[in-house]
C-alpha positions in Angstrom: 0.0 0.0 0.0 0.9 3.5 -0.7 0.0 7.2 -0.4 0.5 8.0 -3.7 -0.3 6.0 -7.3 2.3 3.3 -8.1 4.2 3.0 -11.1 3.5 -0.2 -12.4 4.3 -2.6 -15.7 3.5 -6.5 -16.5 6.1 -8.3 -17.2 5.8 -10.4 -20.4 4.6 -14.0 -19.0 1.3 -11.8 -18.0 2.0 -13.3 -14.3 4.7 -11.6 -12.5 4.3 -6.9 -11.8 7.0 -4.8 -11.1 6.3 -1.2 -9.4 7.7 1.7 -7.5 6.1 2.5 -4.2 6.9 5.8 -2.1 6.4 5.8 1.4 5.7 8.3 3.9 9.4 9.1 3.8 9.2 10.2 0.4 11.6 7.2 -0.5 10.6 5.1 -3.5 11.6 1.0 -3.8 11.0 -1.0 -6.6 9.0 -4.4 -6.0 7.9 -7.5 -8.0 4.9 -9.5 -7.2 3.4 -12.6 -8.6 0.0 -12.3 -9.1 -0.9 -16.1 -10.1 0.4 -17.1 -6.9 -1.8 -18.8 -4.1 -3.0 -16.2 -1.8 -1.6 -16.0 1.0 1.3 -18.0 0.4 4.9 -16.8 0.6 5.0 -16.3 -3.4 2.0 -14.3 -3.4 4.1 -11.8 -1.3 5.2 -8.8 -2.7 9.5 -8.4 -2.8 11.5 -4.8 -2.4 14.3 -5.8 -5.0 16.3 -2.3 -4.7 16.1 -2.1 -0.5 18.1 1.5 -0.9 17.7 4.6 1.5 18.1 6.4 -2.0 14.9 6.3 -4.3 14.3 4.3 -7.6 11.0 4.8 -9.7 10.2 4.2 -13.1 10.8 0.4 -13.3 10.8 -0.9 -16.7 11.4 -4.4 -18.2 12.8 -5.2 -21.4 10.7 -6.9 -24.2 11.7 -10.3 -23.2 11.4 -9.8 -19.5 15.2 -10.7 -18.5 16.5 -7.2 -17.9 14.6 -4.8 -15.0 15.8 -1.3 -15.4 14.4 2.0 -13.2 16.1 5.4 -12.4 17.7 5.9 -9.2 19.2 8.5 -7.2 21.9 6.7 -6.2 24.8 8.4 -6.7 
């Protein structure tokens, strides 16, 4: 959940999202969820894939779903 709209984009194999989510610290993390998963199981559970105090948005995957790609403020 979120205070603000996530940015989100299927991946190709129509099962799997990745979006940004900022929290109330006005840091953003980039997550991947399955969605065909068994609710309530441990795969149905969402997974921060940056973890960084610095924020990444944007996420993006490539055509063929191998390569995830975002913007950061890392420096």
């Amino acid at each position: 959940k979120s205070w603000t709209d996530t940015d989100a984009q299927w991946a190709a194999d129509s099962r799997h999202i990745v979006y940004a989510v900022l929290d109330v610290n006005y840091n953003s993390d980039i997550w991947i969820m399955d969605a065909l998963a068994e609710p309530g199981s441990d795969a149905a559970k969402p997974v921060n894939i940056t973890r960084h105090p610095d924020s990444d948005n944007s996420p993006r995957l490539s055509a063929d779903g191998k390569v995830l790609y975002f913007l950061s403020d890392r420096d």
